[in-house]
C-alpha positions as CSV (number, residue, x, y, z in Angstrom):
1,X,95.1,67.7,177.6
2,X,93.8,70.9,176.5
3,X,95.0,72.1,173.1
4,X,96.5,75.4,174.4
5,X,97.9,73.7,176.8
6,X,100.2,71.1,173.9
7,X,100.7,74.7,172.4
8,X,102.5,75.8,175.0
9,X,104.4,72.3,175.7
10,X,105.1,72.5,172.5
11,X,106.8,75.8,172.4
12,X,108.8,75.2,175.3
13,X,110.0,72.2,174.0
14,X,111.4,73.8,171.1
15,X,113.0,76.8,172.4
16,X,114.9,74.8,175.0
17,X,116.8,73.9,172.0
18,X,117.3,76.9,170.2
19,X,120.0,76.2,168.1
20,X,118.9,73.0,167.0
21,X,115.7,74.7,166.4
22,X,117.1,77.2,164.1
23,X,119.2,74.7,162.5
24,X,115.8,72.6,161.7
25,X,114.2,75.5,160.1
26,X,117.2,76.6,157.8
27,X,116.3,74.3,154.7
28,X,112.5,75.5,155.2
29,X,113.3,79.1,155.3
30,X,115.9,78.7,152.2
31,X,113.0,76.6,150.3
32,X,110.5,79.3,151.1
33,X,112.6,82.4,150.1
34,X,114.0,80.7,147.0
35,X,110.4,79.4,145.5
36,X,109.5,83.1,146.3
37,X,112.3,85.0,144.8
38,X,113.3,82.4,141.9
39,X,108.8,82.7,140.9
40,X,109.0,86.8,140.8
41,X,112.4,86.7,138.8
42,X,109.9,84.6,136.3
43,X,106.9,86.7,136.2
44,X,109.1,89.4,136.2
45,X,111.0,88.3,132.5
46,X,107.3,87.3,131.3
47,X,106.2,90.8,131.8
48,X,109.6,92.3,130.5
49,X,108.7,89.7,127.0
50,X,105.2,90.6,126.9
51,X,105.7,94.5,127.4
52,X,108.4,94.3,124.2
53,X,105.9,92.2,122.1
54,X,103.0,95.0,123.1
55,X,105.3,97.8,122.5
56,X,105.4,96.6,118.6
57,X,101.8,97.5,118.5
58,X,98.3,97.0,119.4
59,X,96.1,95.0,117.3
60,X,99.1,94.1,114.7
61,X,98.8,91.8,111.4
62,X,102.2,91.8,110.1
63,X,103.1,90.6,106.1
64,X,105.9,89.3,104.9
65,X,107.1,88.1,101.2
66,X,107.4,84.5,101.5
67,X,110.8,82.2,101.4
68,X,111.7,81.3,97.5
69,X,112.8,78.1,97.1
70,X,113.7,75.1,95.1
71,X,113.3,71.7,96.0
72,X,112.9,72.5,99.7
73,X,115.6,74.8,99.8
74,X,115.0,77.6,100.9
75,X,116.7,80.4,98.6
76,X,115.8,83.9,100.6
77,X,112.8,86.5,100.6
78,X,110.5,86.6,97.6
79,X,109.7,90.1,96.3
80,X,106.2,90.3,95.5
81,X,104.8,92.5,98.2
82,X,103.6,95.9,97.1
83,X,102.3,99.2,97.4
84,X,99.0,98.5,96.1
85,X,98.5,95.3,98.1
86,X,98.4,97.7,101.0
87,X,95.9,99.9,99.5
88,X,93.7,97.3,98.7
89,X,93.9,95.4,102.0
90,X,92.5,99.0,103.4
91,X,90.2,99.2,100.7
92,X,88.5,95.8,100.9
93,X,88.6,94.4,104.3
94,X,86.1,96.4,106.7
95,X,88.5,95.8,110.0
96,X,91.7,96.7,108.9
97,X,91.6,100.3,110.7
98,X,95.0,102.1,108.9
99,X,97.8,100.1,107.1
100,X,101.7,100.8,106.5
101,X,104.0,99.7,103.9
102,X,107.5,99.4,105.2
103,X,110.9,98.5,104.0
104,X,114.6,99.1,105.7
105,X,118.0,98.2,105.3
106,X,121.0,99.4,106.7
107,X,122.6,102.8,106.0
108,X,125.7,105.0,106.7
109,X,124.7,108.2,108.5
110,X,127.1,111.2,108.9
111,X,126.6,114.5,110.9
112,X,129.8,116.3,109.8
113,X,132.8,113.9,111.3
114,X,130.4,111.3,113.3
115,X,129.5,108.9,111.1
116,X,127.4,105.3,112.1
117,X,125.7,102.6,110.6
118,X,122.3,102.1,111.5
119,X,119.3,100.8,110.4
120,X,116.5,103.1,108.5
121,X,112.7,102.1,108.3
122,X,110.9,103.4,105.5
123,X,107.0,104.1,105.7
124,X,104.0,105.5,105.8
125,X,102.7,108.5,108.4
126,X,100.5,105.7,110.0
127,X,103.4,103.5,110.7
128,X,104.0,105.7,113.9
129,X,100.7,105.2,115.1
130,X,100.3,100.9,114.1
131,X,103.8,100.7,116.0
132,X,103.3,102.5,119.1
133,X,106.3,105.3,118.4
134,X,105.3,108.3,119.8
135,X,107.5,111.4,119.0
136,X,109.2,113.1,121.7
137,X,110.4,116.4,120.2
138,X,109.9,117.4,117.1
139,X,107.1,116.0,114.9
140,X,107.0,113.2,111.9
141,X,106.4,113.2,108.7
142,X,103.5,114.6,106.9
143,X,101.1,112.9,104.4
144,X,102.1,115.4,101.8
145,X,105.9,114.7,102.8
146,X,105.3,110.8,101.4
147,X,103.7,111.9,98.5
148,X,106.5,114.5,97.4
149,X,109.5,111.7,98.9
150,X,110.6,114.6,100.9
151,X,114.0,114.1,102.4
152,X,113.3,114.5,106.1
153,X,114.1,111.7,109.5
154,X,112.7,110.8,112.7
155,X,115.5,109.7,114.6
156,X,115.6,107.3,117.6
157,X,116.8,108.5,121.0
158,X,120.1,106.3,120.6
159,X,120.7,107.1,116.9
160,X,120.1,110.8,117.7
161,X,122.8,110.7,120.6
162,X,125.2,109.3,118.5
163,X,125.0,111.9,116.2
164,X,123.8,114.8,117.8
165,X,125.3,114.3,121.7
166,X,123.3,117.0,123.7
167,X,122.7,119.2,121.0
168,X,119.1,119.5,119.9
169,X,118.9,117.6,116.3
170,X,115.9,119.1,115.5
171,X,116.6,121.5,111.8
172,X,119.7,119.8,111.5
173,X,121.0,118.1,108.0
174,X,122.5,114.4,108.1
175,X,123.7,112.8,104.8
176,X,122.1,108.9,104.4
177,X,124.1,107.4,101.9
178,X,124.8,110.7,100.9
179,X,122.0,112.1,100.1
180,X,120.7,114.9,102.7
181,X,117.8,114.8,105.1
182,X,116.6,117.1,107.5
183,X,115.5,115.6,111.0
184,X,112.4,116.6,111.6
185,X,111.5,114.8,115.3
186,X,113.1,112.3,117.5
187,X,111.2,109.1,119.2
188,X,110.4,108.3,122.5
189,X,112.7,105.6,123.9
190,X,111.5,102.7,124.1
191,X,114.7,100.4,124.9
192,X,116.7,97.6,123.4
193,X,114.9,94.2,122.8
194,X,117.6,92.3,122.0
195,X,117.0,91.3,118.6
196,X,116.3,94.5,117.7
197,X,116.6,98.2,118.7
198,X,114.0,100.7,118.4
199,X,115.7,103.6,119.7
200,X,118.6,102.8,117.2
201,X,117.1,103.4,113.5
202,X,115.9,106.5,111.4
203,X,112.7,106.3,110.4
204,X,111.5,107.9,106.1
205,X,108.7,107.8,104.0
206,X,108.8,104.9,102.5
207,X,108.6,106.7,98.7
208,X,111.5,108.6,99.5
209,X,113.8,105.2,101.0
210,X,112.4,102.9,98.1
211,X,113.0,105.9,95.6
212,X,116.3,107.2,96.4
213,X,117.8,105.3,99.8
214,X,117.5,101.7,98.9
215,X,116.9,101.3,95.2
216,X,113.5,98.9,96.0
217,X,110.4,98.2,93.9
218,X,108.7,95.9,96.2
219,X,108.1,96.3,100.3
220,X,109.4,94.2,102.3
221,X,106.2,94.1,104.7
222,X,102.5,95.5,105.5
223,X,101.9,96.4,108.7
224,X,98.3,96.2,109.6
225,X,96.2,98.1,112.4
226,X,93.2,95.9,113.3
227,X,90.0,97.3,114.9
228,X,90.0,96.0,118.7
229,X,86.3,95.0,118.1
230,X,87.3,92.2,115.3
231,X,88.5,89.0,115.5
232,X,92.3,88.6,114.4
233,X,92.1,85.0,113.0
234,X,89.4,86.3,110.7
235,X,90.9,89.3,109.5
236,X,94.0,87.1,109.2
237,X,92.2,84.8,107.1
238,X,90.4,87.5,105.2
239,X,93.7,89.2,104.3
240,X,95.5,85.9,102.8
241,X,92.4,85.5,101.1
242,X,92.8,88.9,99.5
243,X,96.7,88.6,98.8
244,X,96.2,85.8,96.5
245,X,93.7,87.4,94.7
246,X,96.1,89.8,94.2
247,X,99.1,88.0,93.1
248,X,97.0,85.9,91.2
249,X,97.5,82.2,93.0
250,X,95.9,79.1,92.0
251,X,94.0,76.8,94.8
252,X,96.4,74.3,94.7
253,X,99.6,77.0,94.9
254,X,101.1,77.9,98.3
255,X,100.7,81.7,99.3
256,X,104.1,83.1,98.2
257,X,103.3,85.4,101.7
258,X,103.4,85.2,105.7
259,X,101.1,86.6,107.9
260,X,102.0,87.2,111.5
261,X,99.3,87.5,114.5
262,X,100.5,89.5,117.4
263,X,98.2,87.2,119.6
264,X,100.2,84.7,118.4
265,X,103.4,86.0,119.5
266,X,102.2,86.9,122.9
267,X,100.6,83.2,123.5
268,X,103.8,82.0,122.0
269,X,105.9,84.2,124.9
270,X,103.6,83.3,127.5
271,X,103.9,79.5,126.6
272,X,108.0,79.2,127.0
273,X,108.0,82.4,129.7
274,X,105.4,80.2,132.0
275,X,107.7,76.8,131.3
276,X,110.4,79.1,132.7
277,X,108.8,80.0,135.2
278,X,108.0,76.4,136.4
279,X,111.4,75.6,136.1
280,X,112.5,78.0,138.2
281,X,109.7,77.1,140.8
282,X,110.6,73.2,141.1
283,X,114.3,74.0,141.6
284,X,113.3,76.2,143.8
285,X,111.1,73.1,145.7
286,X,113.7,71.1,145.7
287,X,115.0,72.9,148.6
288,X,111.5,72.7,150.3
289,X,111.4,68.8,150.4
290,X,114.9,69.0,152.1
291,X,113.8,71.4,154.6
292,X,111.2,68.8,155.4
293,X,113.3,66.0,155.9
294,X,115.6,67.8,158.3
295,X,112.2,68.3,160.2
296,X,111.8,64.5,160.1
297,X,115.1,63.7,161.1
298,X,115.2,66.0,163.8
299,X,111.5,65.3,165.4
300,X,112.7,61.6,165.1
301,X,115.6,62.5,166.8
302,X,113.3,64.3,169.6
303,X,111.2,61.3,170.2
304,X,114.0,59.5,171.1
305,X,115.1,61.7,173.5
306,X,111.8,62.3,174.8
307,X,111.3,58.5,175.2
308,X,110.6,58.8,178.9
309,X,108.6,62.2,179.2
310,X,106.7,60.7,176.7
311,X,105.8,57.6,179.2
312,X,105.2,59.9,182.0
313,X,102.4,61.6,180.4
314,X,100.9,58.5,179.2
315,X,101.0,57.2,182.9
316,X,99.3,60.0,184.1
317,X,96.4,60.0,181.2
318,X,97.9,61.3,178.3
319,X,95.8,59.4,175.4
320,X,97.6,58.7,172.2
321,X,95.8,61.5,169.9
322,X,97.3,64.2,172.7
323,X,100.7,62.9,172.2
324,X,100.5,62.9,168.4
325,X,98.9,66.2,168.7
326,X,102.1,67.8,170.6
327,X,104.5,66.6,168.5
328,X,102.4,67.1,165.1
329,X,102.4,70.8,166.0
330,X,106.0,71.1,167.2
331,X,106.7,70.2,163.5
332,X,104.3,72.2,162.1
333,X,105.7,75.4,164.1
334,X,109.2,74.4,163.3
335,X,107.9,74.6,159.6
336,X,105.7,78.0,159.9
337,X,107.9,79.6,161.6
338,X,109.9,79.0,158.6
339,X,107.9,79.9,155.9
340,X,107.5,83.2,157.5
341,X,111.2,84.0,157.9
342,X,111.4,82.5,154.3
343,X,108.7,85.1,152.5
344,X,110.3,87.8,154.5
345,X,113.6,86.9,153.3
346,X,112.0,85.9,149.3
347,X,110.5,88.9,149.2
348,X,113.5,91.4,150.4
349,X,115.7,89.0,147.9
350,X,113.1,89.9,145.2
351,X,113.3,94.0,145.4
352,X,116.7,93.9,145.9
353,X,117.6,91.4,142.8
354,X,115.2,94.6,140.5
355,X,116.8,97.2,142.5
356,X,120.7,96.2,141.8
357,X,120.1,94.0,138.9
358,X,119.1,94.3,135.5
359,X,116.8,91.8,136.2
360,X,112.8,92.6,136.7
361,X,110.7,90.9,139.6
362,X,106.7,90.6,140.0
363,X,106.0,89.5,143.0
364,X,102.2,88.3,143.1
365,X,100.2,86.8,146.0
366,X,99.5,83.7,145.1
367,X,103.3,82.5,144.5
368,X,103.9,84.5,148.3
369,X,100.9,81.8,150.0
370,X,101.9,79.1,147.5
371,X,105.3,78.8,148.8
372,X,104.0,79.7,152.7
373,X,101.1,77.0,152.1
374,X,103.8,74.3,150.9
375,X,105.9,75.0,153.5
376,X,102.7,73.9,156.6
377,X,102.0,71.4,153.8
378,X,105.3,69.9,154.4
379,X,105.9,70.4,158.1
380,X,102.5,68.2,158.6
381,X,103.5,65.5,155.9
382,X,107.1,65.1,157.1
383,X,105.8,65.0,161.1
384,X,103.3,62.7,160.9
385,X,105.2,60.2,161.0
386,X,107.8,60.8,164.2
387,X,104.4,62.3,165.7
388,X,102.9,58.7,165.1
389,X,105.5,56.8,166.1
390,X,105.7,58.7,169.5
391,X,101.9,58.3,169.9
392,X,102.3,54.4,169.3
393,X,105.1,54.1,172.1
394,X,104.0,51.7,174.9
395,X,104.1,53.4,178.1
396,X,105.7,50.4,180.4
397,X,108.4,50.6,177.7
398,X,108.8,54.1,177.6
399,X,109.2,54.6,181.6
400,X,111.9,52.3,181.2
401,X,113.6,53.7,178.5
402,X,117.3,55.1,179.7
């Protein structure tokens, strides 16, 4: 028999039964859009992780005062971080490109009768530029405002609604503990990260919130902007080495400090964001491998009812390949068939969960053929074996099969 010829056998022999057809490729087409949709809703919340771990900061060494502690207890934050170990960081290591010192707490702010609590960030000019937070109206702080502590904000977009509604805060005075400021800018928005919300804070020199805001005589971090071109495990290593010169530590003394790699973060995100993702994927399969087995159990069903055609065209010179050829590819069209219904419906599923949802998607390219590949993948392993057992029939029997 030709092999356009069991093409076309084969498609007539499934559309006589179009119901049971449909019915056959229900599980495959679920399978198919699920593993689709369910892997975009993963690269989608990867993204969304990585883009709020980016929007921290490019090239970003972070220190922290380490845990005090007694006995393994830990007994909170030490405070040993300061000024001047920022300055000489800059000073000494080559690849640190601009540094910030930065402390916060929280804070009542009033604008006459609206009054919140919120969280203000003291630091330096460059803090704007390590961090990513651009200024959308308005401007920041100068260099010469530090040195002075001159009472001025940049507010976030949220904290400046509060306050403010629609009118422009730009000139205005708010009271921080009660002590005046003038807002001199407001930040771009760059939206809540859960843990934490940028566009909800009110950003100082730091000599002005560790003077006269919070009562501090340590930091409680350095910021530091790396140069692209270096290697951040170096510069990390060169750093700690620096600190405790600094403060003084013996060899055999723990660094009373933390430093924090942003590559570390993002390898970190990527790590439990791709687990996700994999999760997502096999419950997802589970659906395939059910798909396939109604396939089987309908092709076997097939073969049965097919007993005597089956004869007849091994009477007439049928050979056994041709017969496992027709019904190997009426499985394998059931099961493509499929998989194109199911990316159509995966993919429509995808857009609309972003579109009405607060949910991201990513649909790439290779989780679209994955799923469409594992679907042919399973019509072929789950027909082999009605296909073969069709193909071993003995004729004689077969003619006389009622």
């Amino acid at each position: 028999m030709l092999f356009w010829t069991i093409v076309k056998v084969a498609l007539r022999s499934l559309s006589a039964n179009k119901l049971r057809t449909l019915l056959s490729m229900l599980g495959i087409i679920i399978g198919v859009g699920a593993v689709i949709s369910m892997l975009a809703l993963g690269a989608g919340a990867q993204k969304q992780v990585l883009d709020s771990i980016q929007s921290m900061g490019t090239n970003l060494l972070i220190v922290r005062s380490g845990q005090a502690g007694m006995r393994g207890v830990s007994m909170g934050a030490q405070d040993n971080l300061t000024v001047q170990d920022a300055e000489t960081l800059l000073q000494k290591i080559p690849a640190i490109l601009t540094v910030s010192p930065v402390v916060g707490g929280s804070v009542q702010m009033k604008y006459f009768n609206k009054n919140v609590r919120t969280n203000v960030t003291g630091a330096a000019v460059t803090y704007f530029e390590i961090r990513s937070f651009p200024v959308e109206k308005g401007r920041m702080f100068t260099e010469a405002e530090v040195n002075r502590n001159a009472r001025v904000a940049v507010l976030g977009p949220v904290t400046a609604e509060n306050l403010f509604d629609a009118q422009d805060p730009i000139g205005q005075t708010i009271k921080l503990k009660g002590i005046n400021f003038k807002v001199v800018g407001v930040l771009k928005s760059k939206g809540d990260q859960g843990y934490f919300n940028p566009d909800d804070q009110a950003i100082i020199p730091y000599t002005t919130a560790m003077k006269q805001v919070l009562g501090l005589e340590y930091i409680r971090e350095i910021d530091l902007q790396i140069d692209p071109k270096a290697n951040l495990s170096e510069v990390q290593d060169q750093t700690a080495e620096q600190l405790r010169k600094a403060h003084r530590l013996q060899p055999d003394t723990p660094d009373d400090f933390n430093i924090r790699n942003q590559a570390e973060f993002i390898e970190t995100a990527s790590s439990f964001s791709r687990v996700f993702t994999v999760l997502l994927g096999g419950i997802a399969s589970i659906s395939l491998l059910v798909g396939g087995i109604g396939i089987m159990n309908i092709m076997l069903v097939t073969v049965t009812e097919r007993t005597r055609e089956i004869g007849v065209r091994k009477a007439i010179g049928a050979r056994n390949r041709d017969i496992l050829l027709q019904f190997l590819l009426e499985s394998m069209l059931l099961s493509c068939t499929g998989g194109l219904i199911g990316v159509a419906i995966g993919l429509l599923t995808a857009l609309l969960i972003s579109r009405f949802s607060q949910f991201p998607t990513v649909i790439q390219l290779h989780s679209v053929l994955l799923a469409f590949g594992f679907a042919a993948g399973v019509g072929v392993f789950f027909g082999f074996y009605p296909a073969n057992r069709a193909a071993r029939l003995d004729p004689i029997e077969a003619l006389r099969y009622e």
